[in-house]
C-alpha positions in Angstrom: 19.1 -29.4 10.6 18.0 -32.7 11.6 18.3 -34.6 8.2 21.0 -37.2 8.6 22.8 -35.3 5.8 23.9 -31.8 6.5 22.1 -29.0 4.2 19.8 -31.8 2.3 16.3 -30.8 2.5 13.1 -33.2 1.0 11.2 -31.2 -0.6 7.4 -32.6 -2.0 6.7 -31.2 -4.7 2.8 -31.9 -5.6 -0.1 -31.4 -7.3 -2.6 -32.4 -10.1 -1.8 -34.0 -13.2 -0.4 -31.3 -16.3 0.2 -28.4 -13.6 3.5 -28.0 -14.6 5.7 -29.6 -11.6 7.8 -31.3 -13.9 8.7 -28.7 -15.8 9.4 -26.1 -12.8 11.8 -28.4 -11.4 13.7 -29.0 -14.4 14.2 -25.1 -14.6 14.6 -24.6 -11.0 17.8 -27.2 -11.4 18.6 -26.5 -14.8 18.3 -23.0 -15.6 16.2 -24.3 -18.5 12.5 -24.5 -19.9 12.0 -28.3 -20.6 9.2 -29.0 -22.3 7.8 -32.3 -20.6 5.3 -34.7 -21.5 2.6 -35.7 -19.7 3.4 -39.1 -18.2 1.2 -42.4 -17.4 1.1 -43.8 -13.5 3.4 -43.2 -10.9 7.0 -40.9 -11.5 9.6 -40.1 -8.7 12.4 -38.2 -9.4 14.9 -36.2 -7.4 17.0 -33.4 -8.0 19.7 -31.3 -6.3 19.1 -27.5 -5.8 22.1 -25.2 -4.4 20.6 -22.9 -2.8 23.9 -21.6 -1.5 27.4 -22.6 -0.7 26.2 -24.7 2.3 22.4 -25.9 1.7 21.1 -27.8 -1.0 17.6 -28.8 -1.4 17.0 -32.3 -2.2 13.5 -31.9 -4.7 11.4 -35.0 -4.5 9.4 -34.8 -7.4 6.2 -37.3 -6.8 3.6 -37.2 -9.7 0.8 -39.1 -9.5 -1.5 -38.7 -12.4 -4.6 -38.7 -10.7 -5.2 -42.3 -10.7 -7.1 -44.1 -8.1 -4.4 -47.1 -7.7 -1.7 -44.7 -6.6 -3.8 -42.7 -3.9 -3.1 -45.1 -1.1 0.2 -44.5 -0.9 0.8 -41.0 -1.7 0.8 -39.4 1.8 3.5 -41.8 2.9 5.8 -41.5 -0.1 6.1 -37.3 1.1 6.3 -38.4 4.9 9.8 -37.1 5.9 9.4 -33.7 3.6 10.3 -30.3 5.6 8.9 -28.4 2.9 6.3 -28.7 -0.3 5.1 -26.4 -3.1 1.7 -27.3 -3.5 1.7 -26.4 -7.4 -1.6 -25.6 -9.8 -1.7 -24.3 -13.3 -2.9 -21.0 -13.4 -4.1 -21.1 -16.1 -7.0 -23.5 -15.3 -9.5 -22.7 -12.3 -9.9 -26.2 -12.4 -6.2 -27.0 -11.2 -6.3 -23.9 -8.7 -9.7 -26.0 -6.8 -7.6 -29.2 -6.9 -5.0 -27.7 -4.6 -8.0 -28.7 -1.8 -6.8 -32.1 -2.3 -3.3 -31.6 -2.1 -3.2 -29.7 1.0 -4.1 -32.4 3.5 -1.3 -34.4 1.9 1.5 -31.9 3.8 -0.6 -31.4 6.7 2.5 -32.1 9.0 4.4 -29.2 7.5 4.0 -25.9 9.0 2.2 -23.2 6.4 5.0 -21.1 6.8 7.4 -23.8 4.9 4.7 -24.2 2.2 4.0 -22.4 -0.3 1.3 -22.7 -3.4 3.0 -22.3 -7.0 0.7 -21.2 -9.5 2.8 -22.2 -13.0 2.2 -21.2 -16.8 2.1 -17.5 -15.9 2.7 -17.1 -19.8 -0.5 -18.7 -20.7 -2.8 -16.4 -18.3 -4.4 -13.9 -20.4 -6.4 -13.2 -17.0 -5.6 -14.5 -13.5 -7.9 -14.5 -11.1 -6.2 -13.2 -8.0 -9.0 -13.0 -6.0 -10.2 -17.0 -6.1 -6.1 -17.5 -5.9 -6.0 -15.4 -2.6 -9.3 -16.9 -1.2 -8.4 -20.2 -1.3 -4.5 -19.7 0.0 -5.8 -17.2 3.0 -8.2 -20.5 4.1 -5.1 -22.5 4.3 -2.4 -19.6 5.6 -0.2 -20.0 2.6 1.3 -17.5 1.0 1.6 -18.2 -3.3 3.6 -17.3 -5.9 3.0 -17.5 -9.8 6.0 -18.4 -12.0 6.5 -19.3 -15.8 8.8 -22.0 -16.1 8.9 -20.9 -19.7 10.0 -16.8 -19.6 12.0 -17.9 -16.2 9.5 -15.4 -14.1 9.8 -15.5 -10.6 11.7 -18.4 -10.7 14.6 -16.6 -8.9 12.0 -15.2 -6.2 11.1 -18.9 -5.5 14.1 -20.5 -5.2 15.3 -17.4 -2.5 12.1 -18.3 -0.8 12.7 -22.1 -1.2 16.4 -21.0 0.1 14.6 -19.0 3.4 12.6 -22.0 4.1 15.5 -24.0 4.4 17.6 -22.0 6.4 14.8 -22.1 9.3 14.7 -25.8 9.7 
């Protein structure tokens, strides 16, 4: 790896306001389904992921609530990430067309270390696979849909987050 610490990966982890990126970090590190808030402004948080004995994923967390004073700065706070998770609800069509947005924010990471997290997989009575599909084909992404709630898939995407490392 390049990083100036061995087996530490920055990780962005982005996307609209209320998709759930707080709370799928807090059970990818935890194990557990924590129930956050939506917050006001500007939040950065990091958090260590063991992916195995010798690679750890340092998880940048940036949320930026959609507000006009913080999008200046937002493609220079990820500058330095080797991998993102581009993340929408999929619940709401909504958050899956803001991932448009987010995509040019990462544009220096390969598509193969990105991947597009559709969360609240408990809530969707109905997803629509087929606008999901469109929109990550256009960008050569591949996407997974978790529930940070009922833990699915979250083991699938920390062994993909896990793969991504391990090419750097």
């Amino acid at each position: 790896m390049t990083d100036s610490k061995p087996g530490i990966v920055k990780l962005a982890v982005i996307g609209a306001m209320d998709a759930g990126k707080s709370t799928l970090i807090a059970k990818l590190v935890s194990g557990a389904f924590i129930d956050t808030s939506m917050a006001m402004g500007f939040d950065v948080a990091s958090w260590m992921i063991s992916i195995d004995e010798l690679t750890s994923i340092e998880a940048s967390l940036f949320e930026f609530h959609e507000q006009e004073e913080f999008k200046f700065f937002q493609a220079a706070i990820v500058t330095g990430a080797k991998i993102a998770l581009i993340v929408f609800d999929c619940s709401s069509f909504d958050s899956l067309l803001a991932v448009e947005e987010w995509v040019g924010m990462v544009s220096n990471i390969p598509p193969e270390r990105k991947l597009f997290v559709g969360t609240k997989l408990d809530l969707c009575d109905d997803v629509d696979y087929d606008a999901i599909h469109e929109i990550t084909s256009r960008h050569g992404i591949d996407f997974l849909l978790v529930s940070s709630k009922e833990g699915t898939n979250i083991g699938t995407l920390a062994r993909r987050l896990g793969e991504m490392a391990q090419r750097l």
